[in-house]
PAGUKOL-299294 format. One line per 2 residues: number of its first residue (from 1); their letters; for each residue z, y negated, x negated of C-alpha. Coordinates in nm, 4 decimals. Each point is the difference from the previous one (the first is absolute). Example, Ala and Ser with C-alpha at 12.3 -4.5 7.8 and 13.67 -1.06 7.14 Angstrom:
BEGIN
1) AS) 0.7800:0.4500:-1.2300 ~ -0.0660:-0.3440:-0.1370
***
This chain:
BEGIN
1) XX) 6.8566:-3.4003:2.1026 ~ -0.2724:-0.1871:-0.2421
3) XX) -0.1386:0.3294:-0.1063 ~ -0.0542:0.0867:0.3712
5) XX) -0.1875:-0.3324:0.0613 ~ -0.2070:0.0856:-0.2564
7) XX) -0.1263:0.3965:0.1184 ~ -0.0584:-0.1458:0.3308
9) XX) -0.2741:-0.2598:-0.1311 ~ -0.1879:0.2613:-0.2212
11) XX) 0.0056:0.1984:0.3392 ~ -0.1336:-0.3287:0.1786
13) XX) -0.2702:-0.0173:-0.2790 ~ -0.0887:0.3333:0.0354
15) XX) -0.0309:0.0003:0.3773 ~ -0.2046:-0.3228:0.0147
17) XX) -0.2272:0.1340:-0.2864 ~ -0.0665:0.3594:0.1851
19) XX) -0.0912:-0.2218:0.2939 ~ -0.2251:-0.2065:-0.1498
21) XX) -0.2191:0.3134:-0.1397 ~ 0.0558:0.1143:0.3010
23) XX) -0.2001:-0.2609:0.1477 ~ -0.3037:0.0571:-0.2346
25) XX) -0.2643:0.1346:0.2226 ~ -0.2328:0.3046:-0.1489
27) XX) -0.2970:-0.0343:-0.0853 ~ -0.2537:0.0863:0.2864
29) XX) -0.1767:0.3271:-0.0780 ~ -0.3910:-0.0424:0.0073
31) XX) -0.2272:0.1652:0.2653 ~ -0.1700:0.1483:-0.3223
33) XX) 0.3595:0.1607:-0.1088 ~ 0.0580:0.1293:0.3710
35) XX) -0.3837:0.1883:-0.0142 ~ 0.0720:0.1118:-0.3124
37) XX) 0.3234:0.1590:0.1224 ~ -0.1414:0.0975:0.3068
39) XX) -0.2732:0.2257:-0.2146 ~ 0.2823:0.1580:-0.2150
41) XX) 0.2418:0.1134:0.3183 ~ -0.3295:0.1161:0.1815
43) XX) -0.0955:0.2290:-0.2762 ~ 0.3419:0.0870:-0.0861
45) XX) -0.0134:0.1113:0.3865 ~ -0.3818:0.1849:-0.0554
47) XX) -0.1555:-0.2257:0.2503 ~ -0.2654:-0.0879:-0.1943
49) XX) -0.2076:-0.1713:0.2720 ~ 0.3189:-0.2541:0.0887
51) XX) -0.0104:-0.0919:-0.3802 ~ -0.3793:-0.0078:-0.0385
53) XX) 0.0417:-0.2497:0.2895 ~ 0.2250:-0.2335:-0.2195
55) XX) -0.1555:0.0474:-0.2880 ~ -0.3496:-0.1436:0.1407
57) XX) 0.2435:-0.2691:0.1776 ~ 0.0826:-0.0780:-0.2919
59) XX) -0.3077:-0.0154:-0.1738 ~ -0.1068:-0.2528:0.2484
61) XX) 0.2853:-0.2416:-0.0950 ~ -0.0404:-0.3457:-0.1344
63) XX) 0.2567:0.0235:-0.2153 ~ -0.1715:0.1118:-0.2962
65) XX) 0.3258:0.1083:-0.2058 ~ 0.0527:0.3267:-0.2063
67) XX) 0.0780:0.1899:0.2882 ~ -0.3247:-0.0356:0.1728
69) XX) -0.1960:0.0349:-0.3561 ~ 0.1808:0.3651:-0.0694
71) XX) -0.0501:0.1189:0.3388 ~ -0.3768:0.0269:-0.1045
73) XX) 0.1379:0.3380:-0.1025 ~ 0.1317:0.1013:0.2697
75) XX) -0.2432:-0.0736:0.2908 ~ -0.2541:0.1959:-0.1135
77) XX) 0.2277:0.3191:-0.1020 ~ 0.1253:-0.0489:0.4035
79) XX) -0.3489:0.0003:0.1213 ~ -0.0404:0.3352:-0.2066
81) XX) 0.3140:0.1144:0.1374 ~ -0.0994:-0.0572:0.3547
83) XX) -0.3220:0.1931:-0.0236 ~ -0.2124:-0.3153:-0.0406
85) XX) -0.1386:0.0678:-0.3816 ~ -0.3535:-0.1254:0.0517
87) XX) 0.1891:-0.3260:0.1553 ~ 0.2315:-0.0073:-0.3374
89) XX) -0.3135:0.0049:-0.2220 ~ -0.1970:-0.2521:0.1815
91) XX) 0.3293:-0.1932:-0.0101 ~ 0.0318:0.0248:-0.3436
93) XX) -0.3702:-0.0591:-0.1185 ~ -0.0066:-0.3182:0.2281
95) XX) 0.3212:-0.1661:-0.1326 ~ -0.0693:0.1225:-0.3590
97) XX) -0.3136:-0.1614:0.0150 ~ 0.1191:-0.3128:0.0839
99) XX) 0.2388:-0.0078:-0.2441 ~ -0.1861:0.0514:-0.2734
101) XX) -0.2885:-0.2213:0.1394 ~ 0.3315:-0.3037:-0.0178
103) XX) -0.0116:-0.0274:0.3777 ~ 0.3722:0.0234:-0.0331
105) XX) 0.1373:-0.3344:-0.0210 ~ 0.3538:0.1196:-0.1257
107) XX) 0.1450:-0.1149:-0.3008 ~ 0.3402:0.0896:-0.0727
109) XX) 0.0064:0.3563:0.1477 ~ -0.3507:0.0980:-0.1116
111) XX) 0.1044:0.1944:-0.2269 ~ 0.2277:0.2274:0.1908
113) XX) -0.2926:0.0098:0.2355 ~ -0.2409:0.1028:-0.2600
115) XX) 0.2401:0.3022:-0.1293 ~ 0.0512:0.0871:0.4029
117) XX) -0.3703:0.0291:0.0604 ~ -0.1270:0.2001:-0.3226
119) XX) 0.2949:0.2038:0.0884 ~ -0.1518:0.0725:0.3424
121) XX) -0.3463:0.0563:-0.1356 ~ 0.1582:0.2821:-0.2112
123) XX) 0.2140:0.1501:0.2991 ~ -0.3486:-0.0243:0.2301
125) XX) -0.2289:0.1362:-0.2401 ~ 0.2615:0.2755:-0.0629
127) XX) -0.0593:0.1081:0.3677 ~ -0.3499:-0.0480:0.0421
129) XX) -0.1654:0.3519:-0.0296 ~ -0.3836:-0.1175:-0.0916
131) XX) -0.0444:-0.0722:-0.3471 ~ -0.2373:-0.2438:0.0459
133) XX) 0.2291:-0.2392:0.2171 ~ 0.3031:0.0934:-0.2060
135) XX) -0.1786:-0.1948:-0.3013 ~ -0.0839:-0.2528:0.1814
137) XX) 0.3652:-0.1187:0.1121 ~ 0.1278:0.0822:-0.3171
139) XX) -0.2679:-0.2239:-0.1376 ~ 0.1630:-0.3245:0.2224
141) XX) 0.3254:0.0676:-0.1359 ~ -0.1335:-0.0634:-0.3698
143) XX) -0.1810:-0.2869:0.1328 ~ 0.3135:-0.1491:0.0800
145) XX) 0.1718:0.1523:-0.3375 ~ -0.2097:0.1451:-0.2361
147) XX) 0.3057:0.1251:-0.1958 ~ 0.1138:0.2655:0.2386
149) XX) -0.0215:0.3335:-0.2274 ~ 0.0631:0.2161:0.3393
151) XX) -0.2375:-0.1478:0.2112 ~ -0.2475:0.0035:-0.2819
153) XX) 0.0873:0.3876:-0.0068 ~ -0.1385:0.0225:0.3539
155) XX) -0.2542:-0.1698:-0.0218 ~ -0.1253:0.1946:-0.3282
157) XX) 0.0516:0.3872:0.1646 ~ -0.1720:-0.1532:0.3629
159) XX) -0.3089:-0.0511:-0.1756 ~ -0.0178:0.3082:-0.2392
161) XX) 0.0873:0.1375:0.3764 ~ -0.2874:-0.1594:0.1619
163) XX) -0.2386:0.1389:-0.2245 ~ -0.0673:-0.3531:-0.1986
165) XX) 0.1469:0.0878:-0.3879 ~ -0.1856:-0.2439:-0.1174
167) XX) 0.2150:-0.2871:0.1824 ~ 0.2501:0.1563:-0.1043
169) XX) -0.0659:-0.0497:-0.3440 ~ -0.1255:-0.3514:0.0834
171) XX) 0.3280:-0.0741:0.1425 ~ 0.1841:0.1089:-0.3166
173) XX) -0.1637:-0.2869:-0.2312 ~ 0.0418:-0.2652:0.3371
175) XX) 0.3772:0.0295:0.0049 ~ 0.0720:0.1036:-0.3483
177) XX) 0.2399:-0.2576:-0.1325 ~ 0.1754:-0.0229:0.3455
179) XX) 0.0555:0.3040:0.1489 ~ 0.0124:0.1798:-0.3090
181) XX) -0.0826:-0.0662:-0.3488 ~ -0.3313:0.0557:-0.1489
183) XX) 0.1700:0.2791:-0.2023 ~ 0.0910:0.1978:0.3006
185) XX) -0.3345:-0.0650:0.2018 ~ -0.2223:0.0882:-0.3120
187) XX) 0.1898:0.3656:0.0079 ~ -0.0048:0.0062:0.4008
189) XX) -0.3675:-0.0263:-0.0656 ~ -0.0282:0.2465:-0.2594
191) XX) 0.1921:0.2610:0.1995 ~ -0.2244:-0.0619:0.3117
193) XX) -0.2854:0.0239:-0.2216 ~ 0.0765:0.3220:-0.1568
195) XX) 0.0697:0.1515:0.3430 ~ -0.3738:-0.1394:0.1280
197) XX) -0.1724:0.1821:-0.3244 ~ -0.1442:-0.3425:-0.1280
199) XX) 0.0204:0.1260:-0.3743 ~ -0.1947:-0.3352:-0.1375
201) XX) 0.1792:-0.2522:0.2019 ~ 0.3428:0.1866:-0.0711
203) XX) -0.0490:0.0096:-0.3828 ~ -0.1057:-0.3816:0.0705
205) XX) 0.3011:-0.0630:0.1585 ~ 0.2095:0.1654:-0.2257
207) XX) -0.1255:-0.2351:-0.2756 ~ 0.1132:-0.3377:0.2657
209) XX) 0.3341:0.1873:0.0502 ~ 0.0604:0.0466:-0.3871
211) XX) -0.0496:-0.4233:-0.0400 ~ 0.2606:-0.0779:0.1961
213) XX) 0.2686:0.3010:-0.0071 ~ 0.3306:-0.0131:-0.1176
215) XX) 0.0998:0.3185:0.0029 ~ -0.0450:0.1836:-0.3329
217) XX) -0.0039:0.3291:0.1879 ~ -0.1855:-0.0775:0.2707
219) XX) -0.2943:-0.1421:-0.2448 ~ 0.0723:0.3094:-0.2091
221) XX) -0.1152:0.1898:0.3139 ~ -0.2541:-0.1502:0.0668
223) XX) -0.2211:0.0140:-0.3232 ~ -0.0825:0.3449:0.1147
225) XX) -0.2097:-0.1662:0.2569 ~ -0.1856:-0.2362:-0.2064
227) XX) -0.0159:0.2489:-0.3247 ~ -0.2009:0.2869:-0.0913
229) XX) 0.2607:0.3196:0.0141 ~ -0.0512:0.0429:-0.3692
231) XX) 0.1649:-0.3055:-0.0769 ~ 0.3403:0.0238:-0.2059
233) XX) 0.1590:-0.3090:0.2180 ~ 0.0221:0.2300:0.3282
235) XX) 0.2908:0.1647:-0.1684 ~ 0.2366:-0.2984:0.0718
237) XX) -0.0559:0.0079:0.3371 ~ -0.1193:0.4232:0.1230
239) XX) 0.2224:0.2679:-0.0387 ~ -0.1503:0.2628:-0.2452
241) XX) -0.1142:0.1834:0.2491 ~ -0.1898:-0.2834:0.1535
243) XX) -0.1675:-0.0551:-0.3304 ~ -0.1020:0.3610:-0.0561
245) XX) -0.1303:0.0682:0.3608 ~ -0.2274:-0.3657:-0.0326
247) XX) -0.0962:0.0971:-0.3228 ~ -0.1380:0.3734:0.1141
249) XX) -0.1783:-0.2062:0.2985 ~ -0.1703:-0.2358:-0.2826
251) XX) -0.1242:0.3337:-0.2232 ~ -0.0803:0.1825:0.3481
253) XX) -0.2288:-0.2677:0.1156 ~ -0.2260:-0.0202:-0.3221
255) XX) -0.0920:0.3823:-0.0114 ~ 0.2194:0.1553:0.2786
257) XX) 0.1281:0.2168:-0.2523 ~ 0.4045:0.0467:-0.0065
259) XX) 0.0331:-0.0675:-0.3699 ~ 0.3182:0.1689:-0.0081
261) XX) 0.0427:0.0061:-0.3934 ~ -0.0666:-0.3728:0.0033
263) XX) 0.2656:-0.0375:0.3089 ~ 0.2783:0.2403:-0.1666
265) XX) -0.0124:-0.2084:-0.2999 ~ 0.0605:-0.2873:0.2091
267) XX) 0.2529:0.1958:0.1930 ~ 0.1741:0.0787:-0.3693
269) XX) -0.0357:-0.3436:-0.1601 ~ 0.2022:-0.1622:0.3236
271) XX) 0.2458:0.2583:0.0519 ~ 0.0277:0.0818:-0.3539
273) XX) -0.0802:-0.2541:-0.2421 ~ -0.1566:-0.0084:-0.3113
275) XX) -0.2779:-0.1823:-0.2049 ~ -0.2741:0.0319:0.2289
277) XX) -0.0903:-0.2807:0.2681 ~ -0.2929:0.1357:0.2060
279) XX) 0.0458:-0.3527:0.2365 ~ -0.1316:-0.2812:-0.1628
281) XX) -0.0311:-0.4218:0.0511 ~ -0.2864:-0.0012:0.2250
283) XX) -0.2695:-0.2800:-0.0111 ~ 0.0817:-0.0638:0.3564
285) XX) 0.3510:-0.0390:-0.1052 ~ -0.0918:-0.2941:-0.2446
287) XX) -0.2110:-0.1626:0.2426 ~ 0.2685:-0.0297:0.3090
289) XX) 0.2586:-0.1189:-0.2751 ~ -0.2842:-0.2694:-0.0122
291) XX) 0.0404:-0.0883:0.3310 ~ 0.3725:0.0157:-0.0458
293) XX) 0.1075:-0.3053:-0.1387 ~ 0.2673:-0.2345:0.1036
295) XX) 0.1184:0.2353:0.2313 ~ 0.4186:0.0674:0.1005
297) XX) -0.0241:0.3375:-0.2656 ~ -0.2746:-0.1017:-0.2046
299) XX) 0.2428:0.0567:-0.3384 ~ 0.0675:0.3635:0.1297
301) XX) -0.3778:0.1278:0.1751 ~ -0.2060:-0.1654:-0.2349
303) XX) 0.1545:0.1581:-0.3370 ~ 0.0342:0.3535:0.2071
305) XX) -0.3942:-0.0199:0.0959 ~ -0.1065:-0.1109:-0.3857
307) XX) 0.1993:0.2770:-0.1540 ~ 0.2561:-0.2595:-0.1423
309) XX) 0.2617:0.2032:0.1492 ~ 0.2777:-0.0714:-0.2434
311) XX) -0.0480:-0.3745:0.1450 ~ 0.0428:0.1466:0.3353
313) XX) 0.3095:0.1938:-0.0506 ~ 0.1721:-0.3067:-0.1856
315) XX) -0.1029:-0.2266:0.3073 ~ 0.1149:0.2371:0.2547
317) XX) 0.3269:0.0327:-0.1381 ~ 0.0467:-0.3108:-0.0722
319) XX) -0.0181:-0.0770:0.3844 ~ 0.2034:0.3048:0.0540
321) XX) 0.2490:-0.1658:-0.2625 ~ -0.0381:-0.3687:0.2738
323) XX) -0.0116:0.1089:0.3214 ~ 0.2495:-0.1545:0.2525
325) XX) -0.0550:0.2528:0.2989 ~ -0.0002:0.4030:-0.0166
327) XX) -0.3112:0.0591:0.1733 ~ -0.1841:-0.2589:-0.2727
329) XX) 0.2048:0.2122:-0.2671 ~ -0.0605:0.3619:0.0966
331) XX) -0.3780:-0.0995:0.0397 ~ -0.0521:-0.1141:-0.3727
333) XX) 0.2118:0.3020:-0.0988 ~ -0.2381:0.2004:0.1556
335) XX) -0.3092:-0.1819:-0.1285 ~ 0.1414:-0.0228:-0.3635
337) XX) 0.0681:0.3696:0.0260 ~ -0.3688:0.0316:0.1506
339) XX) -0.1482:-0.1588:-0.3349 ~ 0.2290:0.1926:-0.2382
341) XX) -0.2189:0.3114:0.2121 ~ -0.3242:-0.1847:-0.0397
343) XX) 0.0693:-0.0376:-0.3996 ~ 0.0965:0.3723:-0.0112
345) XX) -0.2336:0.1368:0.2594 ~ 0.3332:0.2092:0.0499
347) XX) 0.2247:-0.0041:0.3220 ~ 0.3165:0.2084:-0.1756
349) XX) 0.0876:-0.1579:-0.3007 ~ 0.0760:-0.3480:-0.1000
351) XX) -0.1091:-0.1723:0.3214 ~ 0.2483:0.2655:0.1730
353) XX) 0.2475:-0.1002:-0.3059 ~ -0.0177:-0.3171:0.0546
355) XX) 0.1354:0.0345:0.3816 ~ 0.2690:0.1879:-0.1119
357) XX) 0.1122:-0.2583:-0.2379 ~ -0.0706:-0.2642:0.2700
359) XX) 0.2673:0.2159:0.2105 ~ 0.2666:0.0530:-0.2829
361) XX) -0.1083:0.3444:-0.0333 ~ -0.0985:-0.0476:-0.3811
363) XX) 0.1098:-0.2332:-0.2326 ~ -0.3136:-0.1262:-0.2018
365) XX) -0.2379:-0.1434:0.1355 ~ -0.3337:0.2195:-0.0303
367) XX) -0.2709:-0.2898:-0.0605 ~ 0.2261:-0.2284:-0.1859
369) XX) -0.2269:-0.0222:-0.3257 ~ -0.2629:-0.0792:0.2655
371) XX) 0.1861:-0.3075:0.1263 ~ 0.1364:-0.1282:-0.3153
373) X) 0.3707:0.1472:0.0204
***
């Protein structure tokens, strides 16, 4: 009988507690939250003009919470949706504006709002069809965020679009650092160079790229824009080919003669080997390893363009030997392997030896007197 007594006050308990939570009322949803919802089911549903109508409700709120911050997204996509795309740029350049102008007196959702609006400037720009206004939107979203690498992209092929390369250009150095680092905008610039036929400024260029790269390969590559095609260096980064066909436009250009005893030897000494080395250290060479001090790969380009190449190959395996990432490791392979080719002037013997031992193909390593082994 006492163990019955005592089930039927844990049951009392438990009835009294369920009706107390019970009696907890829930939280009222926001007006914000019911727009919000409202814009979902009406898309969900296709009617795009019902949910552009709560979405610009809901822009107009008071409440100044997350919800209405993100929806700065959404409105103008609905506009664009609706047929209204002129009204979903002008909507865009006038709020993006005053944002970055700091007309917006938020504080703890500005962020969210700042994300939502360079996120529209990129979806807007993406439909505009004129080049010309297509920069400009793209160019409010990076005044809000300067950082945003895809709306930096659109702004960047709008004005080579519009005719205005030179902007373009300009636009590299402005966000370089935020968008992108100076790295990667120093080689967007060279490739836009090289397709505009600005020889000077590319070979320029090319010598601002090599300060800053870090990218053994990538540098290696690029040499054969700053360098004279005679110069021993472009073998790191030019395939033999590459090397012979520059070369027979260097020899062509003095006398327009083909030179073809002087370009099979060439042809022999890199596919074949031997004691010849028909490329040599170019006085251009010495002067851009001038230039090239204190830069990320100074202790790899400078030795390759002085000759020093066993000082090269030692550095560049040496980073090989440290590197924490793949890419970072198969790119000094490739650039130590490059100056094994530029100390040889051959493409088929220890530089390709020393790729094979890299891979486990061979055993010894081809270049280790070179590197102190």
């Amino acid at each position: 009988m006492k163990s019955i007594c005592v089930i039927v006050v844990v049951v009392l308990v438990a009835l009294l507690a369920s009706m107390a939570f019970a009696q907890v009322p829930a939280a009222p949803v926001s007006a914000n939250q019911l727009l919000a919802d409202a814009v979902k089911a009406a898309e969900a549903a296709k009617d795009f003009n019902a949910a552009l109508a709560a979405s610009m409700k809901l822009e107009d709120s008071s409440d100044k919470d997350y919800l209405w911050a993100v929806n700065a997204r959404e409105l103008p996509n609905l506009l664009a949706k609706t047929g209204k795309v002129s009204d979903a740029e002008a909507w865009v350049k006038t709020k993006a504006a005053d944002f970055a102008a700091g007309n917006d007196s938020l504080s703890a959702y500005k962020g969210y709002r700042s994300d939502a609006l360079v996120n529209a400037c990129y979806d807007v720009a993406g439909l505009e069809t004129d080049p010309a206004r297509k920069a400009d939107i793209a160019r409010l979203g990076l005044s809000i965020s300067p950082t945003g690498g895809g709306t930096f992209n659109v702004l960047f092929s709008a004005l080579v679009a519009s005719g205005k390369p030179d902007d373009a250009l300009q636009a590299c150095l402005d966000y370089a650092g935020k968008a992108y680092s100076m790295e990667s905008m120093r080689r967007r610039r060279m490739t836009l160079l090289a397709s505009l036929k600005r020889t000077d400024d590319l070979r320029a260029e090319a010598v601002e790229y090599l300060k800053v790269a870090t990218d053994p390969a990538a540098s290696a590559n690029a040499l054969s824009v700053a360098l004279p095609a005679n110069d021993a260096s472009l073998c790191c980064g030019l395939t033999a080919q590459q090397v012979l066909d520059g070369y027979k436009l260097m020899l062509r250009g003095k006398d327009a003669r083909l030179n073809a005893p002087t370009l099979l030897k060439l042809a022999d000494q890199l596919t074949k080997g031997g004691d010849d080395r028909p490329l040599v250290v170019t006085d251009e060479a010495k002067v851009l390893a001038g230039k090239l001090a204190g830069s990320p790969v100074e202790k790899f380009i400078v030795p390759l363009l002085t000759g020093d190449y066993a000082s090269a190959i030692k550095e560049g395996y040496a980073r090989a030997k440290g590197a924490t990432g793949d890419t970072d490791y198969v790119n000094w392979v490739n650039a130590t392997a490059g100056a094994i080719r530029c100390m040889d002037q051959h493409y088929n013997g220890r530089a390709l030896d020393f790729v094979k031992f890299i891979n486990g193909a061979i055993d010894v390593n081809p270049v280790a007197g070179v590197i102190g082994q």
